[in-house]
C-alpha positions, 0 to 999 in steps of 0.5 A: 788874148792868148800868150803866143799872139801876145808874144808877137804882138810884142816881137812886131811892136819891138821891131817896128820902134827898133826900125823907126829910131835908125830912121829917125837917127839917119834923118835927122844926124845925117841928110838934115846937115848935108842938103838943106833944100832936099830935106823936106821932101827927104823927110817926106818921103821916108817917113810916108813908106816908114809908115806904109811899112808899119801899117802892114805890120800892124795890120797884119791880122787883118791882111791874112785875113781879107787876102789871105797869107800868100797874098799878104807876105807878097804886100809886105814884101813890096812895102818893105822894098818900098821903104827900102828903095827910098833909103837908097835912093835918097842915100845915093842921090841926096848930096848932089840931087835938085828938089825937082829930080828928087820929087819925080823919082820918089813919084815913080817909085811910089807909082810902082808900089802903088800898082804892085799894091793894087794888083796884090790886093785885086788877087787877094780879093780874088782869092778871097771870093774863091776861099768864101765860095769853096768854104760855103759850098762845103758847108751846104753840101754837108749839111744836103747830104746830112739831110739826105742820110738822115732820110735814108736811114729813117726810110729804112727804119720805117720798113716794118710800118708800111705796106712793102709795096708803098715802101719800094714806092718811097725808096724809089722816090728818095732814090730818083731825088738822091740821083737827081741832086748828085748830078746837079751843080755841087749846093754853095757853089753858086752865090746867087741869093735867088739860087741860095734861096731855092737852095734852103728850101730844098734842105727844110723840105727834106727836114720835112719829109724827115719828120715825116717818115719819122711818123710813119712808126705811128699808125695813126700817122700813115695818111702822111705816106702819100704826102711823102712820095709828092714831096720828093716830086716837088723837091725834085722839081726845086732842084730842076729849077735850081738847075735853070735859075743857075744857068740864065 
């Protein structure tokens, strides 16, 4: 653990235990002598948003992460307002208020924090699904273009070991494949397993065809440069039904 998370590890636990004990002291020095017949539900209710608040503290590493630092910041506001408004209103209305009221305006405010809650969480997952699809799509269109330079550079390479005339065949080939792709939908942008599937197999054919410009430097290799040009055909041919497979 490094120090500076050991730090506020300590600083939230330290503020947690310091918020805990005026609780208990106002609970139990003031409202337990005053209305007796509250009392329980009081307790009840403070305590069920004092600990709300705290596992929101306590779990913040976890929050930030599923529903990101906005999101997150939003949820412990609601519950410190929460645990705030319960305060208040049992402070207010303690002396003077029936069990029955009590217990239906605790109600309405646990409601309200319970929506607020469900709709923050239901944008955090939300925005969670945006962070996870943006950070795939990044990640696979690097590694697609890696592989697309990669083969460039090798066919350049490879200039001196072929006929000129098959070359411009192969740098014509790769340039249709290469034109082809760019205009197709962004790699990791779609997260269907059947589109991510066909979305692998066109990255290992290009390592493939990779290896195999690689071996036209070998003269006993050159059987592999017809392989080529029909390879780039077939990748192109993936990409095509990649497109469709996207759209249905």
């Amino acid at each position: 653990m490094k120090r500076n998370d050991l730090v506020e590890y300590l600083l939230k636990g330290i503020s947690l235990l310091i918020l805990d004990l005026i609780t208990i002291i106002i609970v139990f020095s003031v409202w337990i002598l005053v209305n007796i017949s509250v009392f329980p539900l009081a307790f009840l209710a403070i305590f069920t948003a004092l600990a709300m608040l705290n596992l929101v503290v306590v779990a913040s590493e976890i929050g930030v992460q599923k529903l990101g630092i906005g999101v997150y910041d939003s949820v412990l506001l609601s519950t410190f307002l929460y645990y705030l408004a319960t305060m208040i209103f049992t402070g207010l209305t303690y002396i003077w208020i029936s069990p029955k009221w009590y217990l239906v305006l605790f109600l309405i405010t646990s409601l309200i924090y319970v929506v607020t809650l469900s709709a923050l969480y239901v944008a955090g997952m939300n925005n969670s699904h945006d962070r996870m699809r943006q950070e795939n799509e990044k990640e696979r269109t690097l590694d697609l273009n890696l592989q697309l330079m990669y083969v460039n550079d090798n066919l350049m390479e490879s200039k001196n070991f072929v006929d000129r005339s098959y070359y411009d065949e192969m740098v014509a080939a790769y340039a249709d494949l290469e034109e082809r792709i760019k205009a197709s939908t962004p790699f990791g942008r779609i997260l269907k397993p059947i589109v991510q599937d066909v979305e692998n197999k066109i990255i290992d054919r290009l390592i493939g065809i990779n290896e195999k410009v690689i071996l036209l430097r070998k003269t006993d290799e050159s059987q592999d440069k017809q392989r080529i040009n029909e390879s780039f055909m077939e990748i192109k041919s993936l990409v095509i039904n990649r497109e469709k497979l996207i759209i249905q």
